[in-house]
Backbone and ligand atoms as CSV (ligand in chain L), in Angstrom:
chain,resi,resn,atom,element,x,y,z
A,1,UNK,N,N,43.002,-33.775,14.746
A,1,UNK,CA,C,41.706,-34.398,15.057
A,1,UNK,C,C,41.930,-35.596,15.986
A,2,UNK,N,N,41.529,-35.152,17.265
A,2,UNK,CA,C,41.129,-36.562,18.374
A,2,UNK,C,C,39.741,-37.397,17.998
A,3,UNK,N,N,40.137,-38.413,18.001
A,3,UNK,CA,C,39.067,-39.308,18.070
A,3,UNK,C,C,38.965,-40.224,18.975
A,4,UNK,N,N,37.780,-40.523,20.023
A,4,UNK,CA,C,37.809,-41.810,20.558
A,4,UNK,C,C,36.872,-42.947,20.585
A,5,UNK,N,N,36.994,-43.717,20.491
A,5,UNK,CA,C,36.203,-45.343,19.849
A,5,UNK,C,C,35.936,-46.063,21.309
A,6,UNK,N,N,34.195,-45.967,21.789
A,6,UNK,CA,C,34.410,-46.530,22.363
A,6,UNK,C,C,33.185,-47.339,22.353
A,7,UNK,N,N,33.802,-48.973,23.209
A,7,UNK,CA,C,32.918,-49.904,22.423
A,7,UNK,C,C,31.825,-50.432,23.913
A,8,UNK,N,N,30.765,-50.829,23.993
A,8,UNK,CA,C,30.713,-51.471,24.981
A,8,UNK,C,C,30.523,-52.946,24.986
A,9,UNK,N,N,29.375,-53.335,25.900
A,9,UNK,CA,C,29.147,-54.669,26.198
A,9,UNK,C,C,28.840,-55.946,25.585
A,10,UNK,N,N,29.384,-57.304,25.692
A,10,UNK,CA,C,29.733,-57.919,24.800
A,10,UNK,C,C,30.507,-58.091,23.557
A,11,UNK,N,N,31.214,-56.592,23.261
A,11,UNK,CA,C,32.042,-56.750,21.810
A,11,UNK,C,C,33.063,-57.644,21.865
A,12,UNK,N,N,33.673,-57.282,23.524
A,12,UNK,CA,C,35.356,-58.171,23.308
A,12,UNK,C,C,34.370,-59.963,23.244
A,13,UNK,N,N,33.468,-59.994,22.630
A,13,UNK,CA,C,33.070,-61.496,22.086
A,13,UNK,C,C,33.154,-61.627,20.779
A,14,UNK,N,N,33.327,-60.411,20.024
A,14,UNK,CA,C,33.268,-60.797,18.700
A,14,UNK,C,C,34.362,-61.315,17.809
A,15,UNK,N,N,33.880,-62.215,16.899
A,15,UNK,CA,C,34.511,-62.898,16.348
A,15,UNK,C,C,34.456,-64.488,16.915
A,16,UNK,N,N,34.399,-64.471,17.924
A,16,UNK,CA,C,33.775,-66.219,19.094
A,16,UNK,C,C,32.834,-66.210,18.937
A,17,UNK,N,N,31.677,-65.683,18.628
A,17,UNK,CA,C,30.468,-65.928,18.316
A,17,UNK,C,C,29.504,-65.391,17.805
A,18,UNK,N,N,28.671,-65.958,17.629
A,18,UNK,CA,C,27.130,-65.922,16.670
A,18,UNK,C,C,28.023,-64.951,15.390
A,19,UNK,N,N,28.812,-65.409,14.313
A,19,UNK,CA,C,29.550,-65.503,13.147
A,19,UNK,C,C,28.525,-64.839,12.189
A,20,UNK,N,N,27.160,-65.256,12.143
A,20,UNK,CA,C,25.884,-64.881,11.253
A,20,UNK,C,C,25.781,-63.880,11.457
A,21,UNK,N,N,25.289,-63.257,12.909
A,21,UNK,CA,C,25.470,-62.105,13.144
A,21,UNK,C,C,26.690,-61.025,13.098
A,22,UNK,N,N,27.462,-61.372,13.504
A,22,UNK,CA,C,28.299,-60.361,13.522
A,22,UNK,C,C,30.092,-60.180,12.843
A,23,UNK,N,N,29.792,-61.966,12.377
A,23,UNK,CA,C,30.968,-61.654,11.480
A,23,UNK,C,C,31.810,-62.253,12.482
A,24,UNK,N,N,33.214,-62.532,11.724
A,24,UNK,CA,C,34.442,-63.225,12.386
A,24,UNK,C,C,35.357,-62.615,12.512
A,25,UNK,N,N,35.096,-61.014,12.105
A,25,UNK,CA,C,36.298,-59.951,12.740
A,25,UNK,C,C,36.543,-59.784,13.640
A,26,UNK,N,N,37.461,-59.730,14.803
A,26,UNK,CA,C,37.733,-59.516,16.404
A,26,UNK,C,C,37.490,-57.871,16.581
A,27,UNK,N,N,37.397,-57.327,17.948
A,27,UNK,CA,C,37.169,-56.456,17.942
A,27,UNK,C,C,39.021,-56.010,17.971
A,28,UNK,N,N,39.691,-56.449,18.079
A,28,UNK,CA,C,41.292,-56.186,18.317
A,28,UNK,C,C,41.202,-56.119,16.584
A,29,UNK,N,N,40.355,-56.844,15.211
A,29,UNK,CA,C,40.850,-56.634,14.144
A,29,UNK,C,C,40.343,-55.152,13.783
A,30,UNK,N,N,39.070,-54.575,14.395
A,30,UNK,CA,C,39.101,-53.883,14.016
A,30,UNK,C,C,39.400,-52.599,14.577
A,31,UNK,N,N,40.227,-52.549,15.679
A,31,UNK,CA,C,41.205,-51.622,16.375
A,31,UNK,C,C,42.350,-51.096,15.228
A,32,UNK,N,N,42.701,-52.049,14.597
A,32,UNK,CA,C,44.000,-52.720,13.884
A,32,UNK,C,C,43.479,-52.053,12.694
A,33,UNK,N,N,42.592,-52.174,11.859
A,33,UNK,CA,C,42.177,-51.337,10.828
A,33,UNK,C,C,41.622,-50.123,10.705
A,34,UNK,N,N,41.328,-49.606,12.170
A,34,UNK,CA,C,40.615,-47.832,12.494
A,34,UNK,C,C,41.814,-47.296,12.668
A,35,UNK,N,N,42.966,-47.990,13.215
A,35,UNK,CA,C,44.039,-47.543,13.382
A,35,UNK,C,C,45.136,-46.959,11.867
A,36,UNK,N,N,44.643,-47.642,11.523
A,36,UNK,CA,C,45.530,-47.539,9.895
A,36,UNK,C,C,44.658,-46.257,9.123
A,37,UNK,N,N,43.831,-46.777,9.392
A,37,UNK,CA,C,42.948,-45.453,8.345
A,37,UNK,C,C,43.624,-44.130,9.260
A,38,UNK,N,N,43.223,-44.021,10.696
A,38,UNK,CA,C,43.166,-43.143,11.337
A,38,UNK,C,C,44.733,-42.349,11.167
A,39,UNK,N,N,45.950,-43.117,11.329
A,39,UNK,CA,C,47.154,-42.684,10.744
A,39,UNK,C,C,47.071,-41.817,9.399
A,40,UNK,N,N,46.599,-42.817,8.512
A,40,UNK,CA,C,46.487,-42.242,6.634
A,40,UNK,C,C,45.814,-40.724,6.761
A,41,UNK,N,N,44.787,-40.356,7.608
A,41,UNK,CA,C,43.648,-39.219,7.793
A,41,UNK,C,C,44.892,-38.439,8.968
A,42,UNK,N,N,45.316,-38.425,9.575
A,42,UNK,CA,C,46.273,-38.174,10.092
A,42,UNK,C,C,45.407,-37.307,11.564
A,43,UNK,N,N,44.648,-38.244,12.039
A,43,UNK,CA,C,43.632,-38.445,13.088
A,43,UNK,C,C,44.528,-39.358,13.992
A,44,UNK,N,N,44.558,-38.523,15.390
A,44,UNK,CA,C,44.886,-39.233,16.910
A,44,UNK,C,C,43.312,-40.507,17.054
A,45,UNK,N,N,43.979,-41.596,17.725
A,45,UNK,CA,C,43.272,-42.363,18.128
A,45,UNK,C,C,42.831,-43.088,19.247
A,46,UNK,N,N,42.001,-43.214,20.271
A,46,UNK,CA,C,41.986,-44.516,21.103
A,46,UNK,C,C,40.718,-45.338,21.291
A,47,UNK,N,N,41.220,-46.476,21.482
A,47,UNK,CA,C,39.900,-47.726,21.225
A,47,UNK,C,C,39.683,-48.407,22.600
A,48,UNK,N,N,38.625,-48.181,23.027
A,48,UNK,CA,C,38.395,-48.963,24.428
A,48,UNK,C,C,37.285,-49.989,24.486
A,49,UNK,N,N,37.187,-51.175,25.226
A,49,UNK,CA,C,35.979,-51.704,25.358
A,49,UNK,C,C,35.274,-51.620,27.137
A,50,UNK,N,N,34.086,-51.631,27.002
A,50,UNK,CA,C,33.964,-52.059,28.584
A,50,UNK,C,C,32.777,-52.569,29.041
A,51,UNK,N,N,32.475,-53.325,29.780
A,51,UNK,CA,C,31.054,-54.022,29.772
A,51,UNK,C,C,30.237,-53.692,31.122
A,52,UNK,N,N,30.607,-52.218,31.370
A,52,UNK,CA,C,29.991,-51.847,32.261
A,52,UNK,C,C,29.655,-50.294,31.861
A,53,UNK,N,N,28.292,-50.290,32.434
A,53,UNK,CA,C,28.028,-48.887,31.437
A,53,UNK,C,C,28.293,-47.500,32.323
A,54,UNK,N,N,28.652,-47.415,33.753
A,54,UNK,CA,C,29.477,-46.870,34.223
A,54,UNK,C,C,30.896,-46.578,34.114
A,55,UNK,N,N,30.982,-47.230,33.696
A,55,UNK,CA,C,32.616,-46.951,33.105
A,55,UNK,C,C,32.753,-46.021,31.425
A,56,UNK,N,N,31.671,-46.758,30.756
A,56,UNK,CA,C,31.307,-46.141,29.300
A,56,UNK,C,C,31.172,-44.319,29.805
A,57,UNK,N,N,30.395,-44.390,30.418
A,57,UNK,CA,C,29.932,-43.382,31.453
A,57,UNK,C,C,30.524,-42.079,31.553
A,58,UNK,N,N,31.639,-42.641,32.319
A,58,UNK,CA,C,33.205,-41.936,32.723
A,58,UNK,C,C,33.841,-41.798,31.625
A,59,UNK,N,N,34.179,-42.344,30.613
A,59,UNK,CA,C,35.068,-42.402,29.855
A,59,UNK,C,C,34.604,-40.734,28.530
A,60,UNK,N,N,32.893,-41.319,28.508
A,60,UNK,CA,C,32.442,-39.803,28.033
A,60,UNK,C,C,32.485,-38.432,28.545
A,61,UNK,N,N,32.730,-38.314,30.320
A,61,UNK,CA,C,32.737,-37.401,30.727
A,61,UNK,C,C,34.135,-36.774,30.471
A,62,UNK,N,N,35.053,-37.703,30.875
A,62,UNK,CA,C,36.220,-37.649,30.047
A,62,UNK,C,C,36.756,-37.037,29.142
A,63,UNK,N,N,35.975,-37.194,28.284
A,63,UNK,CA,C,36.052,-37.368,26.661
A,63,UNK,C,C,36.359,-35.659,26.542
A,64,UNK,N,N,35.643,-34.898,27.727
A,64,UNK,CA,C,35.579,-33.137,27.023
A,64,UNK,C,C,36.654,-32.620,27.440
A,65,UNK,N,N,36.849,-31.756,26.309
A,65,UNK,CA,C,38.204,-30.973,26.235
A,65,UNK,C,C,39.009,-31.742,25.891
A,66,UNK,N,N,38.866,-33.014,25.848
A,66,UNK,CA,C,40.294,-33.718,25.293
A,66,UNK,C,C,40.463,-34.705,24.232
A,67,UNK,N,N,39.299,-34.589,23.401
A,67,UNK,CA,C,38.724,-35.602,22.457
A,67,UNK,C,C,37.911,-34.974,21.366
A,68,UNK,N,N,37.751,-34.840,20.105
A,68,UNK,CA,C,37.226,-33.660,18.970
A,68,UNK,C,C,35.482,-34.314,19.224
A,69,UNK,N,N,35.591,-36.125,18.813
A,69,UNK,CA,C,34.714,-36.707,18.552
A,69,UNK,C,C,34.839,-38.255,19.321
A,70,UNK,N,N,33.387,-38.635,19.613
A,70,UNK,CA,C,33.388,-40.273,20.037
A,70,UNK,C,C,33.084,-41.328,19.203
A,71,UNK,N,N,33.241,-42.329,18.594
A,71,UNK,CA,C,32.269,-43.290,17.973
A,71,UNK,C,C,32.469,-44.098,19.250
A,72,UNK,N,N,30.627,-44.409,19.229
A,72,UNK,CA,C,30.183,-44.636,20.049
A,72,UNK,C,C,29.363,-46.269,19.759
A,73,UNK,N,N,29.828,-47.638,19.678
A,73,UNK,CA,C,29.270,-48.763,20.176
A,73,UNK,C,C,28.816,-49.293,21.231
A,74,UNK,N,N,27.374,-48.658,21.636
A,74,UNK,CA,C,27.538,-48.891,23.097
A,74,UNK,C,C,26.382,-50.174,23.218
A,75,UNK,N,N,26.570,-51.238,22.166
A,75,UNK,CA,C,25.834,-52.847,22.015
A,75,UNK,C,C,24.410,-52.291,22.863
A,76,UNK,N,N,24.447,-53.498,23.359
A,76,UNK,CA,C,22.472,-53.286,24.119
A,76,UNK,C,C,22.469,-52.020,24.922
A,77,UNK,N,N,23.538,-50.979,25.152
A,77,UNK,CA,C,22.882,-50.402,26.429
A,77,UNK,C,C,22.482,-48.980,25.480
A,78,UNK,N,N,22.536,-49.420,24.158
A,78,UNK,CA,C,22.074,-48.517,23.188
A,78,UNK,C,C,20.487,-48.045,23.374
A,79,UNK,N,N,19.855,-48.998,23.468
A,79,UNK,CA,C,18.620,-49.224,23.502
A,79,UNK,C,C,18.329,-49.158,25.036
A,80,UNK,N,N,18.861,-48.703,25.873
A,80,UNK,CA,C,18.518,-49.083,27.500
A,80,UNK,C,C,18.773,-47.940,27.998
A,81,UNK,N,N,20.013,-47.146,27.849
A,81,UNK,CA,C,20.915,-46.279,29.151
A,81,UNK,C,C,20.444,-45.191,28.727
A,82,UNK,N,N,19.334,-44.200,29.661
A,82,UNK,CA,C,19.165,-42.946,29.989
A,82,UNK,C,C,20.866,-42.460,30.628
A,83,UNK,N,N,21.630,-43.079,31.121
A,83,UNK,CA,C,22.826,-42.573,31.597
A,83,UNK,C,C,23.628,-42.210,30.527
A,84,UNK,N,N,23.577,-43.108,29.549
A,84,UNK,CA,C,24.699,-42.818,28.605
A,84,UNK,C,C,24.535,-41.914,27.651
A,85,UNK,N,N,22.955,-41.536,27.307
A,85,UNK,CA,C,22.070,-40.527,26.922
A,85,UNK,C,C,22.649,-39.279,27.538
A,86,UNK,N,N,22.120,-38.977,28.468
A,86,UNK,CA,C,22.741,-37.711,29.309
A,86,UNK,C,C,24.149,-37.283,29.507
A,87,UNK,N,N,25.076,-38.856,29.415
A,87,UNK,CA,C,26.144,-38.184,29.223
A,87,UNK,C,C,26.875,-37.554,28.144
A,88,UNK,N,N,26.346,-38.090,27.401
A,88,UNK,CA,C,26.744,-37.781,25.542
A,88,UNK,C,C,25.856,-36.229,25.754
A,89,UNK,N,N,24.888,-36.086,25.881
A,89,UNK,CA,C,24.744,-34.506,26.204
A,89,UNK,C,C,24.969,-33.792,27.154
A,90,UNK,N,N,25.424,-33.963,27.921
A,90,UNK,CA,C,26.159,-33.078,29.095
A,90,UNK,C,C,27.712,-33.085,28.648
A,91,UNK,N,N,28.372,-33.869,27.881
A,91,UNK,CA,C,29.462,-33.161,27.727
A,91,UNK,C,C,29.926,-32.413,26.442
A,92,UNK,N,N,29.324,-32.242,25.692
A,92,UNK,CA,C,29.158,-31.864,24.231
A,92,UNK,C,C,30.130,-32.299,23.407
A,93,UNK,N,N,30.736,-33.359,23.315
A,93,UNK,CA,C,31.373,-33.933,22.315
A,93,UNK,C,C,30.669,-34.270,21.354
A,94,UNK,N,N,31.195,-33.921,20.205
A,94,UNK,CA,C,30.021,-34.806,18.917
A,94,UNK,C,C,30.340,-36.955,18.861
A,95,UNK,N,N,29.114,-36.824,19.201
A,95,UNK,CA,C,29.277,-38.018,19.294
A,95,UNK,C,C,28.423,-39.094,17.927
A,96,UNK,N,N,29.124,-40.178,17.891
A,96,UNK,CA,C,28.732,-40.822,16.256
A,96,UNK,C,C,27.980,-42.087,16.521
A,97,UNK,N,N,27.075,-42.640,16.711
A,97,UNK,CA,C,26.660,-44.115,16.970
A,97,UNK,C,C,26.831,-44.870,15.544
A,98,UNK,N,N,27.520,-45.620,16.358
A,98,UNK,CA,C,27.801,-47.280,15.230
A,98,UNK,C,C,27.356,-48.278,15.594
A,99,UNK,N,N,26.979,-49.081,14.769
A,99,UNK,CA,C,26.546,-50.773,14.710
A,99,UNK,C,C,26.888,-51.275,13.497
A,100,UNK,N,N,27.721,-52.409,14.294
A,100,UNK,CA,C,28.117,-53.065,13.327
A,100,UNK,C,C,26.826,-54.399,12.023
A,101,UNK,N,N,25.904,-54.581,12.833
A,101,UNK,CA,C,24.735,-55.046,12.443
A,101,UNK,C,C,23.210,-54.129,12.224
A,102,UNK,N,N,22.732,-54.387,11.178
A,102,UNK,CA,C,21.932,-53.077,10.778
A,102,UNK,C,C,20.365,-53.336,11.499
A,103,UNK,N,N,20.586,-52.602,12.817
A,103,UNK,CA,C,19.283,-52.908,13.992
A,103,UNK,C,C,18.345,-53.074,13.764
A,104,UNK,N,N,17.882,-52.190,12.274
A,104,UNK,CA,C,16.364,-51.957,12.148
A,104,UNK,C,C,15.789,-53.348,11.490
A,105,UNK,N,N,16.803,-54.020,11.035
A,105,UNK,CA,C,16.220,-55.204,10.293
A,105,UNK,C,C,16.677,-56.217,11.347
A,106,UNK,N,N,16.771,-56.256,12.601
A,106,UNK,CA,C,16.587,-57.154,13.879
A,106,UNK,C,C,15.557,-57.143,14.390
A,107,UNK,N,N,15.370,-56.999,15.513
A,107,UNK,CA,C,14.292,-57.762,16.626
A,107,UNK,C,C,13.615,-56.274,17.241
A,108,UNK,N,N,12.635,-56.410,17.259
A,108,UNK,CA,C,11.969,-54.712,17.739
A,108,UNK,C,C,12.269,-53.952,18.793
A,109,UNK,N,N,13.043,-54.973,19.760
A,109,UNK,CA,C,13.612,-54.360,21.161
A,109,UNK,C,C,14.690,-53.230,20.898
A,110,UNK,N,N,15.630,-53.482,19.275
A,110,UNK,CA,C,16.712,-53.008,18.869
A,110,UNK,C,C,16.106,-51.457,18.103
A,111,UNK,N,N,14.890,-51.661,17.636
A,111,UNK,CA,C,14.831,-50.793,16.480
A,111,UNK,C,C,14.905,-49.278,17.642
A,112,UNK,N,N,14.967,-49.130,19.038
A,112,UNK,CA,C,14.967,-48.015,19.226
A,112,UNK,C,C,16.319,-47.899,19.829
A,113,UNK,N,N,16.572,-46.285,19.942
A,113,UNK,CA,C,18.097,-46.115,20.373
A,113,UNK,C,C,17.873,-45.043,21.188
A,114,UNK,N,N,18.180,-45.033,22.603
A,114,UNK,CA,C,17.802,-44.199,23.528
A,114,UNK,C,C,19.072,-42.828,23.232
A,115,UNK,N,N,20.472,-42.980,22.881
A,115,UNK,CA,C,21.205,-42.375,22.616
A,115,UNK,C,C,20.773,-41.288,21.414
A,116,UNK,N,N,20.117,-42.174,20.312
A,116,UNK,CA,C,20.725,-41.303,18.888
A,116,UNK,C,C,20.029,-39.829,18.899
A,117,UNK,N,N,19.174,-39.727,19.943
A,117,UNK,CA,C,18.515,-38.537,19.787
A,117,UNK,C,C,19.703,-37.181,19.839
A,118,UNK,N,N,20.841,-37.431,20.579
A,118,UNK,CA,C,21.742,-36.772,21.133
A,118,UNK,C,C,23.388,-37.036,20.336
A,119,UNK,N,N,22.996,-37.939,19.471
A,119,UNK,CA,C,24.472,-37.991,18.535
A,119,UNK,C,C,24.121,-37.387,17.241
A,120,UNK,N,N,25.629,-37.309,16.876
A,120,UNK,CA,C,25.373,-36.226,15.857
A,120,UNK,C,C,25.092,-36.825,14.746
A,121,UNK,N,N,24.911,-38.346,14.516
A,121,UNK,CA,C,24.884,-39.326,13.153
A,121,UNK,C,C,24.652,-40.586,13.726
A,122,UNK,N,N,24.098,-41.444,12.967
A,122,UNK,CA,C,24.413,-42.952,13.430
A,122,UNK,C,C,24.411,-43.731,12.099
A,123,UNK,N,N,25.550,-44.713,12.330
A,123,UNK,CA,C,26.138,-45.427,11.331
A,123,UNK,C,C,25.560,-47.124,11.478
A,124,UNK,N,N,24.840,-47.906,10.734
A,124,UNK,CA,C,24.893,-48.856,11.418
A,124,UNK,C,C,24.543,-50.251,10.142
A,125,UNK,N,N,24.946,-51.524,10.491
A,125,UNK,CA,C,25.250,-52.149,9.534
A,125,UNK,C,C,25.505,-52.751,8.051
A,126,UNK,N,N,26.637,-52.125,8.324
A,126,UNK,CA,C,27.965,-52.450,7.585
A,126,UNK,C,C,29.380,-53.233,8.206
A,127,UNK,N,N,29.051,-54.007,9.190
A,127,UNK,CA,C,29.783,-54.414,10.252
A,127,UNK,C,C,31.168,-53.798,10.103
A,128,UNK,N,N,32.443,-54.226,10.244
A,128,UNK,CA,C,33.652,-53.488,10.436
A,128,UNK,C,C,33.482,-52.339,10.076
A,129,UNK,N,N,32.867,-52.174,8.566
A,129,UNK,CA,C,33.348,-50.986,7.918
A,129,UNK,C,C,32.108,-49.812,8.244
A,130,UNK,N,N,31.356,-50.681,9.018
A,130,UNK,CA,C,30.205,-49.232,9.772
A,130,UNK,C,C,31.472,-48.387,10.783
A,131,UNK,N,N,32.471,-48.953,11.489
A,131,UNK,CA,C,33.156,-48.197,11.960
A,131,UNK,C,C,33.930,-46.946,11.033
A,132,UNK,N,N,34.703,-47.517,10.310
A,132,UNK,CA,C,35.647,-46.871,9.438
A,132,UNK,C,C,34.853,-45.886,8.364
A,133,UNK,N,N,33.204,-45.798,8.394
A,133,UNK,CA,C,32.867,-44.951,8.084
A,133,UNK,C,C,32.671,-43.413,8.888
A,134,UNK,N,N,32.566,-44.492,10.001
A,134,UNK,CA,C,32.010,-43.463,11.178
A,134,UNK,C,C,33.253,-42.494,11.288
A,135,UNK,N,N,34.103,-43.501,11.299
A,135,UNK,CA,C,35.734,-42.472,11.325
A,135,UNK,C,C,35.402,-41.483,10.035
A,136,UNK,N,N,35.595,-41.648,8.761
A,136,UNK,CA,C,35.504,-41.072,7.587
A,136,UNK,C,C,34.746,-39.629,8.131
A,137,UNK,N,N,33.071,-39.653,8.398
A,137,UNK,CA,C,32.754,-38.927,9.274
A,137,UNK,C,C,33.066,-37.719,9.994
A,138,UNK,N,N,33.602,-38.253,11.064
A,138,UNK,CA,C,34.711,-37.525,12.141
A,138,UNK,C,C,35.056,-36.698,12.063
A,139,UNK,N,N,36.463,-37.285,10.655
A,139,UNK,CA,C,37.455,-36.256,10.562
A,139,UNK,C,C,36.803,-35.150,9.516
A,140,UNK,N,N,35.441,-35.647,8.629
A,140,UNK,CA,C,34.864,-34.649,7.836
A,140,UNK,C,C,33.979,-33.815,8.401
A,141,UNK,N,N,33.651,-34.092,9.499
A,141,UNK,CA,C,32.222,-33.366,10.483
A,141,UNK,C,C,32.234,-32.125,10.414
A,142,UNK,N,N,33.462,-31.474,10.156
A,142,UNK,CA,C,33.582,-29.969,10.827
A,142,UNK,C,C,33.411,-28.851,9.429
A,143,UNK,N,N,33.220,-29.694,8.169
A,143,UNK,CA,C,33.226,-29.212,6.776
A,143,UNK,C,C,31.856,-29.304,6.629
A,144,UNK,N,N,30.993,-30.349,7.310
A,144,UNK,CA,C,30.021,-30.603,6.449
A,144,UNK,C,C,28.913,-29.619,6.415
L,1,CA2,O1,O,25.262,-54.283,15.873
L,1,CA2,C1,C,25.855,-53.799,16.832
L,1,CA2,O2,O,26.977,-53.312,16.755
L,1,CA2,C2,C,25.216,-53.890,18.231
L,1,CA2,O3,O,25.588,-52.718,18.954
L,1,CA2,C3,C,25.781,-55.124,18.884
L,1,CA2,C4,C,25.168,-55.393,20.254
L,1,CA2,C5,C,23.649,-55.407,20.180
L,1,CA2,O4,O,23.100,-55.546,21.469
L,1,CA2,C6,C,23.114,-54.132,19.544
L,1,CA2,O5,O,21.708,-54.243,19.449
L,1,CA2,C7,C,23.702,-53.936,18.164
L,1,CA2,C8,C,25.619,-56.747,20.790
L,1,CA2,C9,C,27.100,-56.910,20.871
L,1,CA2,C10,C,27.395,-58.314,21.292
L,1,CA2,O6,O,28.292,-58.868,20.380
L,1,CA2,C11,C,28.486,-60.200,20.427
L,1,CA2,C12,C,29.411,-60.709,19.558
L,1,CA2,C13,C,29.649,-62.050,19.538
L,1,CA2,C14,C,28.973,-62.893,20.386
L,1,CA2,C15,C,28.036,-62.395,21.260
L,1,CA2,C16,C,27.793,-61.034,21.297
């Protein structure tokens, strides 16, 4: 089982700020702990960040044929990117949306997700461990 984690815009901030929100885990801590699980499950891994949603973009087109599944943090452009929408369905990877903060009980701009129509689940606050579920997930997707 391939898996790939990919995060977008603003994450490599976490842990430097707004603490209330999102907690004082780095996004490198929780590379460091998807990684461990992902070993134990005996799941391939890679973790990327990028704050450009062209690049997020690419990285999904990417993703086919060479990747089982995505978890997918893609911060505000969750709620924004018809691109990242289309790409998650044009390449048919099962893809997982995570948030580490639970949207629906935020600000109304958040409560929609232009993506989730097209992922196969969405996971969302439980901060770190919304990831490591999403993994859990993953490697179970193909049973369920
Ligand atoms: O809860 C999540 O994981 C989000 O994807 C985080 C995004 C937000 O736009 C989504 O609505 C929900 C924001 C990520 C920015 O993270 C920061 C961390 C520390 C300081 C500033 C931003």
């Amino acid at each position: 089982m391939r898996i790939l984690v990919l995060n977008g815009p603003n994450l490599n901030l976490l842990g430097t700020r707004e603490p209330s929100v999102y907690g004082t885990v780095t996004l490198a801590d929780i590379e460091t702990i998807l990684r461990q699980r992902a070993a134990q499950l005996g799941a391939e891994l890679d973790f990327r960040q990028s704050n450009h949603e062209g690049q997020l973009v690419d990285w999904i087109h990417e993703a086919s044929g060479r990747w089982d599944t995505i978890l997918l943090n893609a911060g505000a452009y969750t709620h924004t990117s018809i691109a990242l929408r289309d790409a998650i369905a044009g390449v048919g990877v099962a893809t997982i949306e995570v948030h580490l903060s639970n949207v629906m009980a935020r600000e109304s701009f958040r409560h929609h997700s232009m993506i989730a129509p097209v992922c196969r689940g969405l996971i969302s606050g439980f901060g770190a461990q919304s990831y490591l579920l999403a993994l859990e997930a993953a490697v179970n997707i193909k049973v369920v």
